[in-house]
VOBA-1610 file (N, C-alpha, C; in pm, whole numbers, padded with zeros to 5 digits, always signed):
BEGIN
Unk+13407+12450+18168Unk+13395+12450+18024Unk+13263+12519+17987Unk+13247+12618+17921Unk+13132+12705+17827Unk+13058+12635+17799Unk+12924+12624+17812Unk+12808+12541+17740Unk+12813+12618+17601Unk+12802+12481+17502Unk+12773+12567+17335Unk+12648+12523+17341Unk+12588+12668+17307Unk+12424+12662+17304Unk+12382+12670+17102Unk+12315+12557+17078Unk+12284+12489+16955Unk+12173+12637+16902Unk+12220+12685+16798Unk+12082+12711+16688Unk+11993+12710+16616Unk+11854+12740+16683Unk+11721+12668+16620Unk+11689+12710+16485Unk+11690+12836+16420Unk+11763+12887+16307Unk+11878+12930+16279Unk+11958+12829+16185Unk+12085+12874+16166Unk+12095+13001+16069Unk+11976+13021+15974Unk+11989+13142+15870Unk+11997+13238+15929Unk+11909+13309+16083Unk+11916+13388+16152Unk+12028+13533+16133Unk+12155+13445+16162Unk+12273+13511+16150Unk+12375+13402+16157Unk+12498+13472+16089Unk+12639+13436+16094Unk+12734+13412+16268Unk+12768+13297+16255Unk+12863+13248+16389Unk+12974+13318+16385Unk+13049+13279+16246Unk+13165+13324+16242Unk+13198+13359+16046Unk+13330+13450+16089Unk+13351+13492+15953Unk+13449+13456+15877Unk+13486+13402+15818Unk+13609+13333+15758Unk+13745+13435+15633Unk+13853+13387+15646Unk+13895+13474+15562Unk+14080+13455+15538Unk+14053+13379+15442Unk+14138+13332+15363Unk+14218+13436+15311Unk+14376+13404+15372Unk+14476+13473+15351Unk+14627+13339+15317Unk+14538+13250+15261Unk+14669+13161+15157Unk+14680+13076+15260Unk+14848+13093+15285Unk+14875+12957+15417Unk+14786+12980+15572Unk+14731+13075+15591Unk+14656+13076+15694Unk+14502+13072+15743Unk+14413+13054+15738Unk+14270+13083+15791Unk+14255+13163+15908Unk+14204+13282+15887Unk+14122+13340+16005Unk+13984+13299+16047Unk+13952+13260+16144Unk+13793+13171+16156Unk+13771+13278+16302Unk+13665+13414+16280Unk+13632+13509+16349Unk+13498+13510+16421Unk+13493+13448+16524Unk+13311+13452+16567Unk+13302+13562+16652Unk+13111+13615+16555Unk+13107+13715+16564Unk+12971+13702+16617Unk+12953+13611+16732Unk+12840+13567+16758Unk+12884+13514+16931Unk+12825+13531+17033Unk+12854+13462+17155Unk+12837+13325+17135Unk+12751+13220+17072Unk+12739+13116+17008Unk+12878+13083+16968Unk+12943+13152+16879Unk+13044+13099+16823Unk+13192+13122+16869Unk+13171+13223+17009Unk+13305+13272+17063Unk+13271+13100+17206Unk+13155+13115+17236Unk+13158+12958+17290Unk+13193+12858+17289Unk+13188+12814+17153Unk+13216+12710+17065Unk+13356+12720+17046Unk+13437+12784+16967Unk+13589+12841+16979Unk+13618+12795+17111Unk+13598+12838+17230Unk+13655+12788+17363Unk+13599+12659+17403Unk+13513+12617+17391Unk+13513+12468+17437Unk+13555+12337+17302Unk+13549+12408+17183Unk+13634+12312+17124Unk+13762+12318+17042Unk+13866+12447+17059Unk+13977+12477+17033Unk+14010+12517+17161Unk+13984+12674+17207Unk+14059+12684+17293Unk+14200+12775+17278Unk+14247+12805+17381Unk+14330+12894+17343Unk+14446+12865+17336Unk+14444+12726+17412Unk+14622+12718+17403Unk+14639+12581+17283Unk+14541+12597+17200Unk+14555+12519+17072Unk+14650+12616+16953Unk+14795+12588+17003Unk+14883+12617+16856Unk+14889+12756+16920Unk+14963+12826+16819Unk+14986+12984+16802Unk+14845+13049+16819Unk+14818+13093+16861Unk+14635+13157+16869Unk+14681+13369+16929Unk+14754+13396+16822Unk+14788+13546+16890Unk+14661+13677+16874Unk+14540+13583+16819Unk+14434+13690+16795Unk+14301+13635+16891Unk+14331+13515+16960Unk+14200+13472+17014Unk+14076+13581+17045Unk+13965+13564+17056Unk+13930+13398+17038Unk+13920+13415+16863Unk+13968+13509+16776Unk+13981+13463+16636Unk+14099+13338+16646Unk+14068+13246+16558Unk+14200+13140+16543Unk+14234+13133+16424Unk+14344+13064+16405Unk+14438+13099+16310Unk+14455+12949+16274Unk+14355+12916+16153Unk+14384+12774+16101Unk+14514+12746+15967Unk+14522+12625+15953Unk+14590+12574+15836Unk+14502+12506+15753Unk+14489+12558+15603Unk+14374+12537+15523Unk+14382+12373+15534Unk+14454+12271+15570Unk+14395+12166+15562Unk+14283+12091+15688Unk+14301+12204+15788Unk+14197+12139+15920Unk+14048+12239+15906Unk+13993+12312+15796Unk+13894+12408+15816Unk+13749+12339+15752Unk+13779+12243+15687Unk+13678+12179+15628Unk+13616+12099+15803Unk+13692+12034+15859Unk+13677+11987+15985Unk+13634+12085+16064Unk+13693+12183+16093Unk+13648+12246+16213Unk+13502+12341+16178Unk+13494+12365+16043Unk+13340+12384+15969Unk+13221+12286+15992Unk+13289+12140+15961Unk+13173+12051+15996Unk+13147+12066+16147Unk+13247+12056+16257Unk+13202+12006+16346Unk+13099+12169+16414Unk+13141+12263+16385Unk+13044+12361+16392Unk+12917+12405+16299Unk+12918+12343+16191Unk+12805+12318+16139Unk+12713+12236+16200Unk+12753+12093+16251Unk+12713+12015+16378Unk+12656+12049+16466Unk+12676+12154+16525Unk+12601+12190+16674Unk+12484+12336+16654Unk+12481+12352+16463Unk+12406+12468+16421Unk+12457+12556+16408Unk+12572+12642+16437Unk+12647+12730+16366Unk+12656+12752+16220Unk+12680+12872+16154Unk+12684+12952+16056Unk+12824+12979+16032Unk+12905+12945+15910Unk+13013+13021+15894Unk+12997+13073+15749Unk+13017+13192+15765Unk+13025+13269+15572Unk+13193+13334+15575
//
């Protein structure tokens, strides 16, 4: 399993990029930080994932998967 390595400034830069397309979420890390994070806490064989490591949320789990990467210092815009 990938060590997720925590950020001492999160303003620094962006983890990942988000991008709302209605019934779906794209959640894109554009950061080794955040392609880390994606694999040790989704993963690839979480659901349909045909763009990994971009994943492909359902707007009701993104508030969650925001906090818990806000949690370890990650950035999402």
């Amino acid at each position: 399993m990938p060590k997720i390595v925590k950020r001492h400034h999160p303003q620094q830069k962006d983890d990942f990029c988000l991008a709302n397309h209605g019934s779906v979420i794209l959640l894109k890390p554009i950061t080794q930080a955040g392609i880390d994070w994606v694999e040790a806490k989704i993963g690839e064989d979480n659901g349909y994932q045909p763009f990994y490591p971009t994943v492909l949320l359902e707007p009701r789990y993104v508030d969650d998967v925001l906090q818990g990467s806000r949690k370890q210092g990650l950035v999402a815009r």
